[in-house]
C-alpha positions in Angstrom: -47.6 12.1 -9.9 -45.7 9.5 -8.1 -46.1 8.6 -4.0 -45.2 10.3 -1.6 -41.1 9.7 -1.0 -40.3 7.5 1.2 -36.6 7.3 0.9 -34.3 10.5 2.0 -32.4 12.0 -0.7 -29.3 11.1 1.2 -26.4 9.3 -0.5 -24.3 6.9 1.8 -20.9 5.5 1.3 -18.2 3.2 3.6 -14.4 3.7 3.0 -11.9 3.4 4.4 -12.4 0.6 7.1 -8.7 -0.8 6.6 -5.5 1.8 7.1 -5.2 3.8 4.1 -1.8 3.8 2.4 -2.3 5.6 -0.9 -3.4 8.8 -1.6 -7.5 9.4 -2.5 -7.4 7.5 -6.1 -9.0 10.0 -8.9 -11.4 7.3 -9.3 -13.2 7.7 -5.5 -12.8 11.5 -6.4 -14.7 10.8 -9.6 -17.7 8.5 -8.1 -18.3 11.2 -5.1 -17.8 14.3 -7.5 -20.3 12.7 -10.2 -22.7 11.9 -7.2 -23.2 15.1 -6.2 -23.0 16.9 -9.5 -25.5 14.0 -11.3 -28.3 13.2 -8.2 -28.3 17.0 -6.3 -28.5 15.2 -3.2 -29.1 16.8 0.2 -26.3 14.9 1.5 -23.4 13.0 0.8 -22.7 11.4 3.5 -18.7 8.9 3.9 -18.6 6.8 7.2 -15.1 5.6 7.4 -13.0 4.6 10.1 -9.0 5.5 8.7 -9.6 9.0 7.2 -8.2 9.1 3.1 -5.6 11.8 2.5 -4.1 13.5 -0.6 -5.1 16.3 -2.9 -8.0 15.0 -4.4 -9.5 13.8 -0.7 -8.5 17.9 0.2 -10.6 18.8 -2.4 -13.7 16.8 -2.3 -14.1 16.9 1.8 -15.5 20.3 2.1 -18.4 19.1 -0.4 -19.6 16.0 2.2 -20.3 14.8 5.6 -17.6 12.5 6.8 -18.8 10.2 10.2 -16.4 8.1 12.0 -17.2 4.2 12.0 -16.1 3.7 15.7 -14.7 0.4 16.6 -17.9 -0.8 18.2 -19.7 -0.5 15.0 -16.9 -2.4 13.4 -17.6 -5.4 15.8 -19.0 -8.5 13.6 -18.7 -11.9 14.4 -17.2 -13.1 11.6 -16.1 -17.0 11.8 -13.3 -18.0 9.1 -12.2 -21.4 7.6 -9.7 -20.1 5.5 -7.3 -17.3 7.4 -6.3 -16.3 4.1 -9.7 -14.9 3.2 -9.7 -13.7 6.7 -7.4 -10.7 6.0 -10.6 -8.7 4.3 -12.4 -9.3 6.9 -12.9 -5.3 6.5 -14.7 -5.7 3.0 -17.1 -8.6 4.8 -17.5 -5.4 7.9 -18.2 -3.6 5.3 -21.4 -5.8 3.9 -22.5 -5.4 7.6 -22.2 -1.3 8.0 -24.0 -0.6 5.0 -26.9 -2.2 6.0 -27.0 -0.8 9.6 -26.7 2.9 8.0 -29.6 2.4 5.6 -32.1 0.8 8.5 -31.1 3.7 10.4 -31.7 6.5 8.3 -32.6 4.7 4.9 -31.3 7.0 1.5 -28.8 5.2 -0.8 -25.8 3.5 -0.5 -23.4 3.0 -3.0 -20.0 1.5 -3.4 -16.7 4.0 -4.2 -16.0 2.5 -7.1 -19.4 4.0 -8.5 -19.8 6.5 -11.3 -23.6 8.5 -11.5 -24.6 8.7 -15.2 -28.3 9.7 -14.6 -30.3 11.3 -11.5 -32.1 8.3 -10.1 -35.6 7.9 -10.9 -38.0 9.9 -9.3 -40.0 6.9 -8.0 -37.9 4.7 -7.0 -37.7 7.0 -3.7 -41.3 6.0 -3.0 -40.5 2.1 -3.2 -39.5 0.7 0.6 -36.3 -0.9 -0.9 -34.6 -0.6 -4.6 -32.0 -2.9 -5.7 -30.2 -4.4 -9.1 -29.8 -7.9 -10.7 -26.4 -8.7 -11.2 -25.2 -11.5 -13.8 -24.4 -14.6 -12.3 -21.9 -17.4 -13.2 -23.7 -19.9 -15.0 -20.7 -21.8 -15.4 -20.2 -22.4 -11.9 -20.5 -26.3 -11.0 -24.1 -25.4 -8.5 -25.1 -21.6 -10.6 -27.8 -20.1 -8.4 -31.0 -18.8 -9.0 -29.9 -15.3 -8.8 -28.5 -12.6 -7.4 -29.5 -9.1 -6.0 -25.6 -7.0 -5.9 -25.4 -5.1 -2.5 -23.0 -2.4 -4.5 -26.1 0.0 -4.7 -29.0 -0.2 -2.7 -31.7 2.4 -1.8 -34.0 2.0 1.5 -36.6 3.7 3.7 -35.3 4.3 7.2 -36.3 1.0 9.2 -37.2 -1.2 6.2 -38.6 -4.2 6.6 -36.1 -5.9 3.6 -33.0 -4.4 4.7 -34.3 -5.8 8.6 -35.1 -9.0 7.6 -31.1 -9.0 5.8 -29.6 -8.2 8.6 -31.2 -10.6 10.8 -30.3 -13.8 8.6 -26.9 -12.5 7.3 -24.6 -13.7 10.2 -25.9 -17.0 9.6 -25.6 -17.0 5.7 -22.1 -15.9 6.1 -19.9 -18.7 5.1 -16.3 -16.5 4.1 -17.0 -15.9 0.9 -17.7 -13.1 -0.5 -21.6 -13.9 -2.4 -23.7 -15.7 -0.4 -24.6 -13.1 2.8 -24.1 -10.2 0.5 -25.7 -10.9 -3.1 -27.6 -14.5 -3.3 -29.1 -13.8 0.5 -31.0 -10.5 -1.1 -32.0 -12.4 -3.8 -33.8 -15.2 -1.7 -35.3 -12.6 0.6 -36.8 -10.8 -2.3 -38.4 -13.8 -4.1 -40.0 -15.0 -0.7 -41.1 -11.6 -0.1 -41.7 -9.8 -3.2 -43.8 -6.9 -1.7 -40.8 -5.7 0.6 -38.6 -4.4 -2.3 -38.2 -3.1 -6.2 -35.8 -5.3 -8.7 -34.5 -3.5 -11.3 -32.8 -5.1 -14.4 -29.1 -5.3 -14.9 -29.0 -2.6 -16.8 -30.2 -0.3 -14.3 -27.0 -0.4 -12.1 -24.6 -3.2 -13.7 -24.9 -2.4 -17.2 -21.6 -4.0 -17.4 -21.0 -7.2 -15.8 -18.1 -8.1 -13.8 -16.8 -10.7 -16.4 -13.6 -9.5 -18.1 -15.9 -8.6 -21.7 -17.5 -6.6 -19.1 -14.0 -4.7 -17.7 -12.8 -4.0 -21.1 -16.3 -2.7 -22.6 -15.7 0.2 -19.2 -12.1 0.7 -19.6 -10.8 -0.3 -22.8 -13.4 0.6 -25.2 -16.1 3.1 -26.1 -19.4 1.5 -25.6 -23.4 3.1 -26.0 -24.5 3.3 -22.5 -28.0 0.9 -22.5 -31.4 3.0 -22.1 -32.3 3.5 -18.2 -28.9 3.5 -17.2 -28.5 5.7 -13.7 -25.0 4.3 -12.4 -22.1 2.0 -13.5 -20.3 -0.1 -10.6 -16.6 -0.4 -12.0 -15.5 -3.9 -10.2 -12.2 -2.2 -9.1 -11.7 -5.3 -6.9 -10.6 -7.3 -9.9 -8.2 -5.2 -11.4 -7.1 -2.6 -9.4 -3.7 -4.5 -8.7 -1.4 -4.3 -11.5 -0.4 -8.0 -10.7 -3.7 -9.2 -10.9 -4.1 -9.4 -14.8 -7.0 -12.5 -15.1 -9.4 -10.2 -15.5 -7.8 -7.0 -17.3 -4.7 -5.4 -18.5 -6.2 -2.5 -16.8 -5.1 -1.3 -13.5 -5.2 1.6 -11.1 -2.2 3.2 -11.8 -3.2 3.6 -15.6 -6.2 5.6 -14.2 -5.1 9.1 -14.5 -5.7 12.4 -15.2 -5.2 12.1 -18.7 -6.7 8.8 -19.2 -9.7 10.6 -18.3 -9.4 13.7 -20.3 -8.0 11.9 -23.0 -8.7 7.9 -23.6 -11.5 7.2 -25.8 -13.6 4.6 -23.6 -16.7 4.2 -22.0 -15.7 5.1 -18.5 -13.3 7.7 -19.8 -15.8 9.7 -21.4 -18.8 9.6 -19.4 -16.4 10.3 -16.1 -14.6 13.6 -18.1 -17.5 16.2 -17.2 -16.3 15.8 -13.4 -12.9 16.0 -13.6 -11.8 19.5 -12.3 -10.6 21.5 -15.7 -7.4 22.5 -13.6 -6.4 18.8 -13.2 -6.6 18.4 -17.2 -3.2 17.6 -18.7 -2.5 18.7 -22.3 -3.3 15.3 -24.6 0.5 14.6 -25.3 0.7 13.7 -21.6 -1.7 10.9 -22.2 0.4 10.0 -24.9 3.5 9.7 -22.7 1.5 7.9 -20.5 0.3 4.7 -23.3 3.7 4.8 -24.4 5.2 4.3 -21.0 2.4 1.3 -20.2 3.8 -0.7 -23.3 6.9 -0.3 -21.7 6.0 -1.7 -18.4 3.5 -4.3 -19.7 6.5 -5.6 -22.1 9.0 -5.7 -18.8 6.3 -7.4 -16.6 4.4 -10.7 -17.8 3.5 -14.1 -16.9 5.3 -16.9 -16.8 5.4 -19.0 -20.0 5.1 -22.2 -21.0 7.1 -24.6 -17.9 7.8 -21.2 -16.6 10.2 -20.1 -18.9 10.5 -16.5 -19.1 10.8 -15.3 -23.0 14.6 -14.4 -23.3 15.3 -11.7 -26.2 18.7 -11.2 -28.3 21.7 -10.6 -25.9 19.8 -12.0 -23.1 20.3 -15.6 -24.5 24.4 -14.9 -24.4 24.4 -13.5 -20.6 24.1 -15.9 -17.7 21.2 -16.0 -15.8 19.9 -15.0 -12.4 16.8 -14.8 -10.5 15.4 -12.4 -7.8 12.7 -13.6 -5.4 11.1 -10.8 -4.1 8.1 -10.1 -2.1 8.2 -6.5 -3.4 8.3 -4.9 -6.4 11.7 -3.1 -7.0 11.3 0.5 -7.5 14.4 2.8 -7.9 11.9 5.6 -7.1 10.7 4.1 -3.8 11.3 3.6 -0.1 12.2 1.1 2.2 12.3 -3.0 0.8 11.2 -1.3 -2.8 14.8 0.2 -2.8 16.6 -2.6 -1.3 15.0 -5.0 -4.2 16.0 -2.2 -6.5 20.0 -2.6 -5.3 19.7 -6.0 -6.4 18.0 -5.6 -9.3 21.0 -2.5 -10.3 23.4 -5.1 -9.5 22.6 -8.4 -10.5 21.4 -7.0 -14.5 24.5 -5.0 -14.8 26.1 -8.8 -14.8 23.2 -11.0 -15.8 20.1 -11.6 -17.6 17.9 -11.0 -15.2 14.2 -12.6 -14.1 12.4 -11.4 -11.3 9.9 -13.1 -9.5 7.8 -11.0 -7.1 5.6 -14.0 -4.9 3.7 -12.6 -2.2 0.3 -13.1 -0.2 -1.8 -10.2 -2.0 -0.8 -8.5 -5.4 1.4 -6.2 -5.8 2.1 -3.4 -8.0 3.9 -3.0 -11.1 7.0 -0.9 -11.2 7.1 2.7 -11.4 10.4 2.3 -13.9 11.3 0.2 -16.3 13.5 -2.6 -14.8 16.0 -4.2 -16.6 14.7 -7.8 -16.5 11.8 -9.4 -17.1 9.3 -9.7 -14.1 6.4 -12.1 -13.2 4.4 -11.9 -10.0 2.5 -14.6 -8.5 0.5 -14.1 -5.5 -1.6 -16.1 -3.2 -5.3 -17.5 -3.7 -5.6 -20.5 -2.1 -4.7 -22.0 1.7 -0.8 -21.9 2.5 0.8 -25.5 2.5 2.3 -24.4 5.5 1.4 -22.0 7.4 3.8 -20.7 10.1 2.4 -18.8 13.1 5.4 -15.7 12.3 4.4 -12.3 10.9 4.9 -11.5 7.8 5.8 -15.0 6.9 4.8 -15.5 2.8 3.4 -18.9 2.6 2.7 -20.2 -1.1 -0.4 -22.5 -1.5 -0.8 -25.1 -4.3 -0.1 -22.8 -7.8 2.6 -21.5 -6.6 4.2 -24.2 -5.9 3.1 -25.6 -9.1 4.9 -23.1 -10.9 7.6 -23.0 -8.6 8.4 -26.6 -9.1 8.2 -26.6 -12.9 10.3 -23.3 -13.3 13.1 -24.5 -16.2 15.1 -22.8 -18.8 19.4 -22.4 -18.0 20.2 -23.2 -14.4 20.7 -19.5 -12.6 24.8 -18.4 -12.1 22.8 -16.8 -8.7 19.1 -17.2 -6.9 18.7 -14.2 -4.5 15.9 -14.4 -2.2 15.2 -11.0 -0.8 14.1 -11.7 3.3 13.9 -14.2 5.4 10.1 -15.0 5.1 10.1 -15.9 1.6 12.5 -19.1 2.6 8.9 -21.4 2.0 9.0 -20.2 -1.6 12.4 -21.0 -2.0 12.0 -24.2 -0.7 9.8 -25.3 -3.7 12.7 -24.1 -6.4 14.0 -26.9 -8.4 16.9 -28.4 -6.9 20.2 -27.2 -8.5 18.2 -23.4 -8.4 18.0 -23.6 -4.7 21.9 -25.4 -4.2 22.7 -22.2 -5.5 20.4 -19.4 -3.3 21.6 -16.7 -1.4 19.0 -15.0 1.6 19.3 -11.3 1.7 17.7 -10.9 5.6 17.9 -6.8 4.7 16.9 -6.8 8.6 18.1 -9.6 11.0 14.6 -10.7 11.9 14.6 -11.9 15.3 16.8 -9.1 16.6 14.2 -6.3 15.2 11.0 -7.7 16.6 12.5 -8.5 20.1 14.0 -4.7 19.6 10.0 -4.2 18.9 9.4 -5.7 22.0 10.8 -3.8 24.4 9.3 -0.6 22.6 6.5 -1.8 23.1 7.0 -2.3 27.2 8.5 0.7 27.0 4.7 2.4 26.0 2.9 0.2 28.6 1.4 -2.1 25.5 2.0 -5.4 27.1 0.1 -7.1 24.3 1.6 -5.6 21.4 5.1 -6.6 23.8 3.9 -10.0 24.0 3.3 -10.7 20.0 6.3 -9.2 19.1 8.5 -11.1 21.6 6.5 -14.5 20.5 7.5 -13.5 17.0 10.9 -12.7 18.1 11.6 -16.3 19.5 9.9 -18.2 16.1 12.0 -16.3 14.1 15.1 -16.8 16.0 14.5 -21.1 15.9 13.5 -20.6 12.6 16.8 -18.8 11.5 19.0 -20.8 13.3 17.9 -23.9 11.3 17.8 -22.0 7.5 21.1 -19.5 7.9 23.0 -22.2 7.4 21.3 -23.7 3.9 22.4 -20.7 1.9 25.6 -20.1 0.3 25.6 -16.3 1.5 23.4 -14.5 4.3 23.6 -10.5 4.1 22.3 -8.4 6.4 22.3 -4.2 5.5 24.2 -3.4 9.7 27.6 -4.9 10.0 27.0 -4.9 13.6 24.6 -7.8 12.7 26.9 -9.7 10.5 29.5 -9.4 13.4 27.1 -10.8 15.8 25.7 -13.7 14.0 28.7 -14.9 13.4 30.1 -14.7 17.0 26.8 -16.5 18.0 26.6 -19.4 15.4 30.0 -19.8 14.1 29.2 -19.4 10.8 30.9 -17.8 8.0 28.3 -16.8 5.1 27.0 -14.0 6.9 27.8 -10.9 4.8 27.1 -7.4 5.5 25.6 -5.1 2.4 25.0 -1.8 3.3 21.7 -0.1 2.0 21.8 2.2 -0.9 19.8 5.3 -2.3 19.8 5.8 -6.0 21.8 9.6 -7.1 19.1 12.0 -8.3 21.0 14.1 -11.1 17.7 16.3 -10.7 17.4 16.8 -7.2 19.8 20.0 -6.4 19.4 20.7 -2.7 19.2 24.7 -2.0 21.6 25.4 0.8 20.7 25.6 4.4 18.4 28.8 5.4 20.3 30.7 8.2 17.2 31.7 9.8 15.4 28.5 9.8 14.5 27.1 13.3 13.1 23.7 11.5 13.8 20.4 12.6 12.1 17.4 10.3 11.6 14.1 10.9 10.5 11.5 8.0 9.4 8.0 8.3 6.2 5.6 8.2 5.0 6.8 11.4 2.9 4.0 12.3 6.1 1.7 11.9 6.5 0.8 16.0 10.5 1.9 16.2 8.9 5.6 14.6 6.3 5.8 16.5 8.3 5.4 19.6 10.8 7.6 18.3 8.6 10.8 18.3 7.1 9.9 21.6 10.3 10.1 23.1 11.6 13.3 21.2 8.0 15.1 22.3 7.8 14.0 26.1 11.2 13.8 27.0 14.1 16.2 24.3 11.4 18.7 23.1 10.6 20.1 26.6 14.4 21.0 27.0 15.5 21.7 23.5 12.5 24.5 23.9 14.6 26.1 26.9 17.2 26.0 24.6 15.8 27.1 21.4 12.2 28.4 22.5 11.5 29.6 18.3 12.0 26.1 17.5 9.6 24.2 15.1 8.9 20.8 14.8 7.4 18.9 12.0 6.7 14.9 11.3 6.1 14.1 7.6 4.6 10.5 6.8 1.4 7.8 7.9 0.8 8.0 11.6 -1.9 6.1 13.3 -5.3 8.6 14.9 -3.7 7.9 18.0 0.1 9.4 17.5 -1.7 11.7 15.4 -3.5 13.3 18.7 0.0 12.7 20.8 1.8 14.7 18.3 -0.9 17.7 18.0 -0.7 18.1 22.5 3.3 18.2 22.1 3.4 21.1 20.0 4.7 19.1 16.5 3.4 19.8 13.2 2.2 16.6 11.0 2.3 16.4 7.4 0.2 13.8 6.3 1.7 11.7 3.5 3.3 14.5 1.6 3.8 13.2 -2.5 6.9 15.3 -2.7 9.1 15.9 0.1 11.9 18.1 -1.5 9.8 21.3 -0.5 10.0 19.9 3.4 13.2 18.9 3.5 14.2 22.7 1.7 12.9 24.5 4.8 14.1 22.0 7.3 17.7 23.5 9.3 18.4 19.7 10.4 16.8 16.5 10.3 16.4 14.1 13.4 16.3 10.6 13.8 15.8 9.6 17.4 15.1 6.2 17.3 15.7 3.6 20.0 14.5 0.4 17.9 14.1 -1.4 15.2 16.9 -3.1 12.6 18.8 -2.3 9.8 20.1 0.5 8.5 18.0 3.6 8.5 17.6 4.6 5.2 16.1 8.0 6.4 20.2 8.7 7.6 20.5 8.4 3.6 17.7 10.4 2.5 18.4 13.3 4.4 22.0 13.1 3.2 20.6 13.6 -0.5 18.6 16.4 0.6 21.7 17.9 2.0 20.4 18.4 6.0 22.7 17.5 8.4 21.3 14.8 11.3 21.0 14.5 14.4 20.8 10.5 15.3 21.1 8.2 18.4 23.5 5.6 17.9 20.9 3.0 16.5 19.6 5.7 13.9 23.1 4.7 12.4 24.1 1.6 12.5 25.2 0.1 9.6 26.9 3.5 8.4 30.3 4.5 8.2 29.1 7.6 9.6 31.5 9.9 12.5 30.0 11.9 15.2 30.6 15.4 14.6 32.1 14.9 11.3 29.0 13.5 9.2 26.5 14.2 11.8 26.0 14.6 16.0 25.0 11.8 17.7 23.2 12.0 21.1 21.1 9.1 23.2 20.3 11.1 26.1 17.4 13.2 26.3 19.8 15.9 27.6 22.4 15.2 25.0 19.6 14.9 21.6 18.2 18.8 22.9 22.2 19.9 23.4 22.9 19.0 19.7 19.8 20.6 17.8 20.4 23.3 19.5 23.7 23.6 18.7 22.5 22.8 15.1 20.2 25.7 14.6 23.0 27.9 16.4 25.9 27.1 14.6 25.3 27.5 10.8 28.9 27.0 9.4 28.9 23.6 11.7 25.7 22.3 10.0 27.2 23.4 6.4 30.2 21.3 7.5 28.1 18.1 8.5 25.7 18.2 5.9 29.0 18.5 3.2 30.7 15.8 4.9 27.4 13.6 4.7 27.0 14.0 1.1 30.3 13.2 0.0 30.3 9.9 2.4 26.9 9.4 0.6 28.2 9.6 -3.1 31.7 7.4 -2.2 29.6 4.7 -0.2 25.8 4.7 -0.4 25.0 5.4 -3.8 23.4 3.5 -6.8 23.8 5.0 -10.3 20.6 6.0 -11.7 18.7 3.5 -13.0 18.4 3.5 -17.0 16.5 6.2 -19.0 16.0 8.0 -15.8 13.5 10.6 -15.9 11.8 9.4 -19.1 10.1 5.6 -19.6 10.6 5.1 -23.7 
């Protein structure tokens, strides 16, 4: 018989604390599903402040208890050093909820990236605190005594150990990520032995977070040790495809069928809880290893001095070099797309190296590209840091590598926007004489566009950052426009303007382009359907405003126009806009994976935006999904586009209801836009597909 419990048979996890991009990855689904289906709990309970969305969040909600983190409890006084670290400030917030949970209302806590591979042990629910050893760095030029890992811990409501924790961790907290969190535990527990149950590594950590460890969980099939109850999978250190110190292993290679199908450790003790419907036959997983070769041979690291490897015909082509801060995606949205034009047209002419340098990892292409591609991102302090937004600032090995790039002397350098111009700066000398700055957006104009938004919706501070970042940018453009051979900008309005207000000559305008989807045949507009879509990341300011303005000030009269009409906004909106959108009567799709079905059903697509820069690659999109538009003049800047011939324009309240009206009135007039738009799409705004579309072999 053991004592009477004194821990609740309550399971507690903390997501989502920073905005959430991405669908609900398998593996959350996984560590949630196997907790429920492994310990039997009487609740699962996820505190999060940004909800998760996606299929696999759909299906596992109904099975837990989700609480909202309000922004009180998110309050931590958190003093940084290095502002670098200080953007996860979240994952330090998150060392602090856990613990305020667990004195609460004591059960166990675990971290998402868990998997349950036995029930826990009957009496560790009668202990007053349980916790696991984790290995330590004996390597490391001062290795501590020990350290207790906060990844899974199990607590009586209001004990003492988990008090005690929380009253020494704000001093303990130095920025980094151990000392608070792990080696403070650790030091509590030896000075007060009584107050809490160690386990052995084993227990929880059976595999440590040292790369052996990584590729004993994901790349081989290893015997589980005896005692075993959980595994915590380290997903911080390879979850980004860029980040390959650690692993080869990354997030995207955990799929459906690696889980079916893979013969590893974490593969086969996580296939019981995979849903049977989400099984894939095994020549899917085949596909899939087959495709990863493909990507890992496009994508490595720099070689020796930074010479990329060059293969056969590549040593007979010149050379050029993209500098990106994203990773080009024919398949994508947004800067993905616009890297992808460069990448279509620069390795149709050259041998192409891409180098994607930005402040966190990014992730590996979805396609094959037609170069070869090395990321370097940032873990150290900037060498100088520049108060602007979005500005990428290299620190010390970067501009290391940087310095020693070598190999043939690039025909062209393109840097792809304006905040990467720090990077370029560190390029050997005859590679930057020769750089080109694709701005995309002209940088200055958009935020001060952002600006007056902003007013606009009463957010005088939000008004104030963007107009401060407005001005740097301007100074800063004025001095650096002018040390490239060629400045394009995707609006010709833009180029057009810059050069009446500087005198210079290198500005260039390039248009934005979509790739041509053989695939994608459009179904032709429904007669009956009273549908009007708009698309976009919704918590992108110029969006945001956009469907503010259509629901308080067009949808009212539209309505007494067209009182069947239905509105729907597909994409990422904020809680907030979320709420706004719900009182005006439009329907929200949250993040929808495919967007063909939407568009189908949709009699016109709108775009009544009134900020923002560039041009609005949405205009394009809707084009290739055959729906004629209705835009305010800003929607299409940049396009070579007609009022009633490619699409209405409108910029009055008055004027925007008048035309989607007339839209969902006049069917042959919406045929005759939407054929107009697609064959000014084809002739101007279209990239050939990229090679072995549809198949990665």
């Amino acid at each position: 018989m053991f004592p009477k419990s004194r821990v609740p048979n309550i399971y507690h996890f903390v997501f989502g604390l920073k905005a959430q991009t991405e669908p609900f990855h398998l593996l959350h689904y996984l560590c949630l599903a196997s907790c429920l289906a492994i310990n039997k709990p009487d609740k699962v309970i996820v505190h999060l402040h940004n909800e998760p969305f996606g299929p696999l969040w759909d299906r596992i909600r109904p099975q837990i208890e989700v609480r909202q983190i309000c922004d009180a409890d998110l309050a931590v006084d958190l003093r940084y050093i290095d502002r670098f670290t200080e953007k996860f400030s979240y994952a330090h917030v998150a060392d602090f909820v856990r613990l305020r949970v667990l004195l609460a209302e004591g059960g166990v806590y675990a971290d998402m990236d868990t998997l349950f591979v036995s029930p826990t042990p009957a009496e560790f629910f009668a202990a007053p605190c349980v916790m696991g050893r984790e290995k330590v760095d004996r390597a490391a030029a001062a290795p501590v005594a020990g350290s207790l890992c906060n990844a899974w811990i199990m607590a009586q409501p209001r004990s003492e150990f988990i008090r005690l924790w929380l009253e020494r961790m704000p001093g303990a907290f130095d920025g980094g990520w151990s000392n608070h969190s792990t080696f403070l535990p650790y030091r509590i527990a030896c000075e007060f032995p009584e107050l809490i149950r160690v386990e052995p590594e084993r227990r929880f950590f059976a595999f440590d977070w040292s790369a052996e460890g990584i590729a004993s969980l994901y790349e081989r099939d290893c015997a589980l040790p005896e005692g075993a109850a959980s595994l915590h999978l380290w997903a911080h250190l390879w979850w980004d495809f860029a980040r390959r110190d650690m692993s080869g292993f990354s997030r995207e290679q955990l799929t459906p069928a690696y889980v079916a199908h893979a013969q590893t450790t974490y593969a086969r003790l996580a296939r019981p809880f995979l849903p049977p419907d989400l099984i894939p036959p095994r020549g899917a997983y085949e596909a899939e290893c087959e495709r990863w070769k493909e990507a890992l041979r496009c994508c490595g690291h720099f070689g020796p001095n930074g010479v990329f490897a060059r293969t056969g015909h590549d040593r007979d082509r010149p050379r050029a070099v993209l500098i990106t801060a994203t990773t080009p995606d024919p398949n994508g949205v947004g800067l993905a797309l616009r890297a992808y034009r460069w990448v279509a047209e620069l390795a149709a002419q050259y041998a192409l190296d891409i180098l994607v340098v930005s402040n966190e990892p990014r992730p590996a292409p979805t396609h094959p590209l037609p170069a070869r591609v090395a990321f370097l991102h940032r873990i150290g302090a900037p060498l100088n840091a520049r108060p602007l937004e979005d500005w990428i600032a290299p620190d010390e090995p970067i501009r290391t590598t940087l310095v020693a790039l070598s190999g043939p002397t690039p025909v062209r350098v393109v840097v792809f926007r304006a905040y990467l111009h720090d990077v370029a700066a560190h390029l050997p000398p005859e590679w930057r004489a020769r750089a080109e700055l694709d701005c995309d957006d002209w940088e200055a104009a958009t935020r001060l566009s952002i600006a007056k938004l902003a007013v606009r919706h009463g957010r005088l501070r939000d008004a104030a950052q963007a107009l401060r970042n407005g001005v740097r940018y301007a100074a800063i453009e004025r001095r650096i426009f002018p040390t490239y051979k060629t400045v394009y900008l995707s609006a010709f309005e833009d180029v057009r303007r810059l050069r009446s207000l500087t005198g210079g000559r290198n500005f260039e305008a390039l248009p934005n382009r979509i790739v041509a989807d053989a695939a994608l045949r459009p179904p032709p507009l429904a007669a009956d359907s009273r549908t009007l879509l708009f698309v976009g990341a919704l918590h992108y300011p110029p969006n945001d405003d956009a469907m503010r303005w259509f629901g308080k000030a067009i949808l009212p009269r539209l309505r007494r126009l067209a009182p069947d009409v239905r509105v729907i906004a597909a994409g990422r909106a904020e809680g907030r806009l979320q709420r706004r959108l719900e009182r005006d009567g439009i329907e929200y799709v949250h993040g929808p994976e495919d967007l063909a079905p939407i568009y189908a059903g949709a009699a016109a697509v709108i775009a009544p935006l009134r900020g923002g820069g560039g041009t609005k690659l949405k205009v394009l999109e809707a084009w290739r999904h055959g729906r004629p538009v209705v835009a305010t003049s800003h929607a299409v800047r940049g396009l070579a586009a007609r009022d009633g011939e490619h699409l209405l324009v409108a910029n009055s309240p008055r004027a925007f209801a008048a035309a989607c009206a007339q839209l969902l009135a006049n069917a042959p007039l919406a045929a005759h836009l939407a054929a107009n738009a697609r064959a000014l799409l084809d002739d101007r705004y279209t990239l050939a597909p990229p090679p072995n579309a549809g198949s990665i072999s």
